[in-house]
C-alpha positions in Angstrom: 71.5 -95.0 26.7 70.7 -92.6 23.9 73.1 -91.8 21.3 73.4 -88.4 19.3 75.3 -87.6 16.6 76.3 -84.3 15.9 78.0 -82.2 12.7 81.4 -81.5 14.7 84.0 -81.6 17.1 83.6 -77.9 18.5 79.3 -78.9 18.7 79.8 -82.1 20.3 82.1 -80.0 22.6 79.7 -77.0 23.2 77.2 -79.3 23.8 79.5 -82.1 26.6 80.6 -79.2 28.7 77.2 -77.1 28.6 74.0 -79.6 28.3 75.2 -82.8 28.4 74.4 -83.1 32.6 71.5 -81.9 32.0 70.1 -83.6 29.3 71.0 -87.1 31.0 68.7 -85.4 34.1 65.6 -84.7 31.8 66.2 -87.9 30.2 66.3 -90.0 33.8 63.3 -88.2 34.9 61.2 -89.1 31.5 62.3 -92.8 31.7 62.1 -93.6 35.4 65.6 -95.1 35.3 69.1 -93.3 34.6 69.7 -92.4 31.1 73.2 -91.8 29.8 73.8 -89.5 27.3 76.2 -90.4 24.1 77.8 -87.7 22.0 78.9 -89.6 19.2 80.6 -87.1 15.3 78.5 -87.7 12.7 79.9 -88.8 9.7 80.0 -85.8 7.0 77.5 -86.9 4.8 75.1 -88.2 7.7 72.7 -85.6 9.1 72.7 -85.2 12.5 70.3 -88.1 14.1 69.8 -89.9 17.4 69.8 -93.2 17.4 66.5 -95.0 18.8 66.5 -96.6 22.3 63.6 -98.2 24.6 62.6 -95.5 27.0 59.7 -96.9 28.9 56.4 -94.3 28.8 55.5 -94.2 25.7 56.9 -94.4 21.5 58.5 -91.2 21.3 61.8 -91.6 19.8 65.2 -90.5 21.7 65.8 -88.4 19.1 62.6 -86.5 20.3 63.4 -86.6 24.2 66.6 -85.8 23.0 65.4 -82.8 21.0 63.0 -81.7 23.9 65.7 -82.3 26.6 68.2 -79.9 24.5 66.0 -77.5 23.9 64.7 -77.3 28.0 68.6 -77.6 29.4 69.4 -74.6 27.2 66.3 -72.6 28.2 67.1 -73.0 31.9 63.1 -74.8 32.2 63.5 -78.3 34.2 61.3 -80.7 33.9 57.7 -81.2 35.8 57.4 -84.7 37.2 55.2 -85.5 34.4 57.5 -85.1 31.4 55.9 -81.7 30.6 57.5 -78.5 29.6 55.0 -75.3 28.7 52.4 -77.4 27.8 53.7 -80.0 26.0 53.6 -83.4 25.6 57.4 -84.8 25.4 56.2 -87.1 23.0 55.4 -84.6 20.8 58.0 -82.1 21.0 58.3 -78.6 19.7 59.7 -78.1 15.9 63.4 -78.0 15.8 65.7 -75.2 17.5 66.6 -73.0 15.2 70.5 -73.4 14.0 72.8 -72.0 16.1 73.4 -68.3 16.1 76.1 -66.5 14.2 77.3 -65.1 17.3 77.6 -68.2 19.2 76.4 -67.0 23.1 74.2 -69.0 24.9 71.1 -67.0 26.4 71.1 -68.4 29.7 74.4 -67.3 30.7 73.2 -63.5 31.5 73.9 -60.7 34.0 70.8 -62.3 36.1 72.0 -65.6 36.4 75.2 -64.6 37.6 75.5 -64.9 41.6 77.5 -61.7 42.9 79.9 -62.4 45.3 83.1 -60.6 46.5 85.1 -63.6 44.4 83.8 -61.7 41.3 83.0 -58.7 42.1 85.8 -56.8 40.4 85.5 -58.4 37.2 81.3 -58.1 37.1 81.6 -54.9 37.7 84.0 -54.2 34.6 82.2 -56.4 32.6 79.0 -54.6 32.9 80.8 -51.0 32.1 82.2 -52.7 28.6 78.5 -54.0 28.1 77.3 -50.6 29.1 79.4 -48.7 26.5 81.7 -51.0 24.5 85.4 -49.6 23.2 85.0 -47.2 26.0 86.8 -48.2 28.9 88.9 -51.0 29.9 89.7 -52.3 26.5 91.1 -54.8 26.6 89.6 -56.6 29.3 91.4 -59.7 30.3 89.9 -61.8 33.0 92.1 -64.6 34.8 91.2 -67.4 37.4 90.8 -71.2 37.8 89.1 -73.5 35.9 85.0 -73.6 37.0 84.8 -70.5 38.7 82.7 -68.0 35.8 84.7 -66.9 33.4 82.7 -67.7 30.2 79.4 -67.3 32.2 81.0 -63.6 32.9 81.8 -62.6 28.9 78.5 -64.6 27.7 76.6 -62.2 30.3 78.6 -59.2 28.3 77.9 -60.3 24.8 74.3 -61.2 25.9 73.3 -57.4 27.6 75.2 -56.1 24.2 72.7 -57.6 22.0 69.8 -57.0 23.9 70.7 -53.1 23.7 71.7 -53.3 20.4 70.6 -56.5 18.2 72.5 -55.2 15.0 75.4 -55.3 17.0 78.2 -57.8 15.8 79.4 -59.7 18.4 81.3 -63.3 18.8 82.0 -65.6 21.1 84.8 -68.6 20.3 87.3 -70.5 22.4 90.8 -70.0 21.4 90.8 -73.6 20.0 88.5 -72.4 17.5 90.6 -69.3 16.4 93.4 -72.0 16.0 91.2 -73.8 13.8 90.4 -71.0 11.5 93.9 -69.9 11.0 94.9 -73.9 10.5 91.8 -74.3 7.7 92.5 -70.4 5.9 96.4 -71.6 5.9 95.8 -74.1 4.0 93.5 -72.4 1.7 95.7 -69.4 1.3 92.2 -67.6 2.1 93.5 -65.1 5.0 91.0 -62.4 3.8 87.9 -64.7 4.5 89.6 -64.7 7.9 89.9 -60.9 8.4 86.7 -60.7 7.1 85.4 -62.8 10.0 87.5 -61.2 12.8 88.5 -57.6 12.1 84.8 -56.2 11.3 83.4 -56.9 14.8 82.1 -55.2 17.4 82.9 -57.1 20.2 85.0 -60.3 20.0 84.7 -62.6 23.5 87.7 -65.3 23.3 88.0 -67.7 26.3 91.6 -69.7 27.5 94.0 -67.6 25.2 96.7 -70.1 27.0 95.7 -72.2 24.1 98.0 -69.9 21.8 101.2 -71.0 23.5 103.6 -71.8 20.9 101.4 -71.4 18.1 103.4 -69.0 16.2 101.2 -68.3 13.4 97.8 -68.3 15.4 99.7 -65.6 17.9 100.4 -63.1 14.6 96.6 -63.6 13.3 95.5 -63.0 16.3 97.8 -59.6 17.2 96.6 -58.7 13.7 93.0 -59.0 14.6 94.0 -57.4 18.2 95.3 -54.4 16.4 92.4 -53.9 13.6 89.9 -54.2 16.5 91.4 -51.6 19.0 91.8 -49.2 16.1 88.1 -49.4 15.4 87.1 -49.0 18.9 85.6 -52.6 19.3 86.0 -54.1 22.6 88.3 -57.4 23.4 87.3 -59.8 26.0 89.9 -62.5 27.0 90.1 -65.3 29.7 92.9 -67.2 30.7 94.1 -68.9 33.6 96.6 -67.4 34.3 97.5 -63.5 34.4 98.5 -61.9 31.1 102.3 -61.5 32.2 102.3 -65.6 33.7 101.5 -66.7 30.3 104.0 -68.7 28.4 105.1 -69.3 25.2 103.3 -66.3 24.3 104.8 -63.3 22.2 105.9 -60.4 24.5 103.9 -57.9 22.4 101.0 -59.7 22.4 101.6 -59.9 26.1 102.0 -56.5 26.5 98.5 -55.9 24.6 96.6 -58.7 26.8 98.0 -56.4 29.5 97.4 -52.7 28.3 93.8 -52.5 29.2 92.3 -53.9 32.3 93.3 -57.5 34.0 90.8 -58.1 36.5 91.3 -62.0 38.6 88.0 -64.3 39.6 88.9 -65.9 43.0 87.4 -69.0 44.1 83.5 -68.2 45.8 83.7 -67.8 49.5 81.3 -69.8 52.0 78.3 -67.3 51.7 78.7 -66.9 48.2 78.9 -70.9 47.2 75.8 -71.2 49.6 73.8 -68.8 47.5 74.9 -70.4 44.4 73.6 -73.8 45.4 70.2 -72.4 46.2 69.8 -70.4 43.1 71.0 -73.7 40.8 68.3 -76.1 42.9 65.5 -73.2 42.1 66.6 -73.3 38.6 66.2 -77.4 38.8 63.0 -76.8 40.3 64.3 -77.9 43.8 64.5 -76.1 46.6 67.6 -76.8 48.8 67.3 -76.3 52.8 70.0 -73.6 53.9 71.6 -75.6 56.1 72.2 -78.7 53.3 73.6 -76.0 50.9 75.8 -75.3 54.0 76.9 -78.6 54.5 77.4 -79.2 50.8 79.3 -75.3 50.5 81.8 -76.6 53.3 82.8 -79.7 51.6 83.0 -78.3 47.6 85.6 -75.6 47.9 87.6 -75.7 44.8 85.3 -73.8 41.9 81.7 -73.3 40.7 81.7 -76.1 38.5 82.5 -78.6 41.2 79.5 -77.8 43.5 77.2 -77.8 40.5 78.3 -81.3 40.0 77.7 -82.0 43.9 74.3 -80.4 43.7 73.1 -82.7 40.8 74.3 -85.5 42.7 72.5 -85.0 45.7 68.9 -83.9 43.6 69.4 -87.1 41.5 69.4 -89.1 44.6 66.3 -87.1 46.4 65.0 -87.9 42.9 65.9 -91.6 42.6 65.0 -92.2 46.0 62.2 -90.4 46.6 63.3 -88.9 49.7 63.3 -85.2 51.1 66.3 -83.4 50.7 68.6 -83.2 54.0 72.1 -83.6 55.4 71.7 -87.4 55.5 70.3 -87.5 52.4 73.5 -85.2 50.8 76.2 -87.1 52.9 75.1 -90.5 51.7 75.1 -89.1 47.8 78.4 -87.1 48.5 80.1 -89.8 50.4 82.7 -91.0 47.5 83.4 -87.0 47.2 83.6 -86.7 51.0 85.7 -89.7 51.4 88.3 -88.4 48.5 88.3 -85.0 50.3 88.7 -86.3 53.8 92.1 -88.3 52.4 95.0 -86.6 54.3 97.1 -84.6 52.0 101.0 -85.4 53.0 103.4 -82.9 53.6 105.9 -84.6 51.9 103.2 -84.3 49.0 103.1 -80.8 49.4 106.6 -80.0 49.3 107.2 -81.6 45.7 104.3 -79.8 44.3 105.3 -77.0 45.6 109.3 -77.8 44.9 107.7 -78.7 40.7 105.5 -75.7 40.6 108.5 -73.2 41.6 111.5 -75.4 39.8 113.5 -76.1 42.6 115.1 -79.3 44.5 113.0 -80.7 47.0 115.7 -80.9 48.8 115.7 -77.1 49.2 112.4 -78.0 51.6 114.9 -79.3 54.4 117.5 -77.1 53.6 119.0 -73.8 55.2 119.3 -71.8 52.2 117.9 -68.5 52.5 118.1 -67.4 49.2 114.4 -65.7 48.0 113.8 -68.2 45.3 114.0 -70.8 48.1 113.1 -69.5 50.7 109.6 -67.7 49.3 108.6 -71.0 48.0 109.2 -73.0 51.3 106.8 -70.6 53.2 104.2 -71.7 50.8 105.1 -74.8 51.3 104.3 -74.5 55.2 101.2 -72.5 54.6 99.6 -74.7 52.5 101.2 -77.9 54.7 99.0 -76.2 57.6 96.2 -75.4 56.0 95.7 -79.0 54.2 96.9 -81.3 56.5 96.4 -81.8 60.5 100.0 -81.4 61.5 100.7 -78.8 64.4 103.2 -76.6 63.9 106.1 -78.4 65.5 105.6 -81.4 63.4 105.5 -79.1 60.4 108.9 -77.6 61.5 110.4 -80.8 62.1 109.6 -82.1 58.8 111.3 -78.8 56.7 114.7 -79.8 58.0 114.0 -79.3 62.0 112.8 -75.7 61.8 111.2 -73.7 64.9 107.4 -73.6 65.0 107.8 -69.9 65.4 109.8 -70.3 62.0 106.3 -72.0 60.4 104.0 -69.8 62.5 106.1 -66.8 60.8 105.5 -68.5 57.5 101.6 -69.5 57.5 100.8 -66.1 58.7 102.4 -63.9 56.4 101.7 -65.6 53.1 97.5 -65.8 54.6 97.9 -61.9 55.0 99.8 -61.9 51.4 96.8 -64.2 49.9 94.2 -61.4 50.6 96.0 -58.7 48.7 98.5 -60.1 46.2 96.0 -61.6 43.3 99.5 -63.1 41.5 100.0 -65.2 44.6 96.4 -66.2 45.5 95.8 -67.5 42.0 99.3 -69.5 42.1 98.1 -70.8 45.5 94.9 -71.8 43.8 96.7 -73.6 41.5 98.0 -75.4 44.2 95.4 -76.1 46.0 93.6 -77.9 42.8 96.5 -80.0 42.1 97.2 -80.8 45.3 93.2 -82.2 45.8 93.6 -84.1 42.6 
């Protein structure tokens, strides 16, 4: 194990859901043996250090593989097989990365390293018009989907292709927690102009999972107030959520109305072709290279986002790795088989029904019964869409178990909310939803 401690919560966050994978890889490769990586909050008058740990290979410290293994995971460079990165010795690492930047974007997540597919093509395309010529057009832009499926990739690319046209330009990236934060610590202080000094001077201001402002009322009027001092200087406002501006709740109806007033553009879940060409770009960027038909195989079975087959592709080059074997289907279904066992489990209908039922506040009951009503009746069909899509019942079973309905009742059903999904972005993101809780 190495430990490292760092300053605070939102680095010891930055660095869990961005590095922290990958460090543990360039750690397992440099010790022969799996690493495991310890983010541990320095106490505030301790500087940041790694504890020591016995690595075999040689008397560098795990502060310095640490160091190294940072500073490669966030250039994108992997590993060669014999611990070196541009020429140098992991023992002997480079000097320290430079703090972090004021503008808090991480340069690997660019326009380039994007994969373009039809699940995002929509929302790339906007993005690169506000990164071509910010407070321009679609301003605000507000960009909804799933958890894992691009969105911060997507406004760090924007940010990113800003700065490298302009490097004066004042840009920022924060998740909404952070915002919360600041208002929280300048509350407290009675120091709201250090916070409009931070905010309402900037040229573009990137804010991911605004869903985090639900029922904060004071966050919500700093925030409208920074909204509003932004627009009026022509900077641009880019916004995630998970959720479309109008399903958010808890939210103020004008701030709503002003998440709303620009563009809202949705990321969909990657098809096949697209999750295929994703796994081969990530193993290239490991310094793998992944047969088409494995990434096929793998693409088939990790469905729900982007972040899910990352985690499957890791798993199966940690296994080539650890194994020394070449990678191939065997070789991916043996180091997929507890993901390929949980997604195999049979999802039950009656399962379905009460997500579905919870999701849409209504009785299960309503399931079996013969009201007709829309609010019933709209959330039953989704009921025995997603009851044929997720599990192997035929359609008579189906009807049998939503209170003895026809199969032609179900058939009905399945096909008109599929033909729905492809153009209604509000009910494909709400069966999305579904989908992921219903998977687990």
């Amino acid at each position: 194990m190495v430990a490292v401690s760092v300053p605070n919560r939102f680095k010891l966050d930055w660095i869990r859901t961005q590095y922290a994978d990958r460090i543990e890889s360039v750690l397992t490769d440099l010790a022969g043996h799996p690493v495991r990586l310890e983010l541990t909050l320095a106490p505030r008058a301790e500087a940041p250090q790694a504890a020591p740990t016995a690595l075999r290979g040689g008397a560098a410290s795990a502060a310095a593989i640490a160091a190294a293994a940072l500073d490669r995971a966030a250039s994108g460079h992997p590993p060669s097989a014999s611990g070196h990165t541009n020429g140098s010795a992991i023992a002997a690492p480079r000097s320290p990365a430079p703090a972090a930047t004021p503008h808090r974007l991480n340069p690997a997540l660019t326009f380039d390293t994007l994969v373009a597919g039809r699940a995002n093509q929509m929302a790339r395309t906007a993005a690169l018009h506000v990164a071509g010529a910010p407070g321009v057009m679609y301003n605000p832009l507000f960009i909804y989907g799933g958890v894992g499926l691009g969105k911060t990739h997507l406004v760090h690319a924007v940010g990113n292709a800003l700065l490298k046209d302009n490097p004066n330009a004042r840009v920022l990236y924060l998740h909404a927690e952070q915002f919360i934060s600041d208002v929280v610590r300048n509350y407290q202080r009675k120091t709201f102009d250090e916070l409009k000094a931070k905010y309402h001077h900037l040229d573009l201001l990137l804010i991911d999972d605004v869903q985090f402002f639900a029922g904060k009322d004071r966050t919500q009027e700093e925030f409208f107030n920074a909204f509003e001092a932004l627009l009026a200087k022509r900077a641009h406002i880019i916004m995630t959520s998970d959720t479309y501006p109008k399903g958010l709740v808890d939210i103020d109806e004008r701030l709503k109305s002003r998440f709303d007033a620009g563009l809202t553009v949705a990321i969909e879940p990657p098809e096949l072709e697209m999750r295929v060409a994703i796994l081969i770009r990530k193993a290239l960027a490991e310094g793998a290279e992944m047969p088409e038909d494995v990434a096929f195989f793998i693409a088939k079975n990790v469905r729900a986002n982007v972040r899910e087959l990352e985690g499957a592709l890791r798993k199966v080059l940690a296994y080539s790795r650890f194994n020394h074997k070449d990678i191939n289907i065997n070789l991916a279904r043996e180091a997929l088989k507890d993901l390929l066992s949980i997604q195999n489990r049979q999802v039950g209908v009656e399962n379905i029904q009460k997500t579905v039922a919870d999701f849409y506040k209504i009785k299960v009951a309503d399931m079996y019964s013969k009201k007709r009503p829309a609010s019933i009746a709209r959330p039953r069909q989704i009921a025995m869409y997603l009851a044929k899509d997720m599990t192997k019942k035929s359609l008579p079973e189906i009807g049998e178990l939503f209170g003895g309905r026809d199969h032609t009742t179900v058939l009905h059903a399945v096909r008109k909310i599929a033909a729905e999904r492809t153009t209604n972005p509000e009910l494909n993101q709400q069966l999305h939803v579904l989908e992921q809780t219903l998977k687990g």
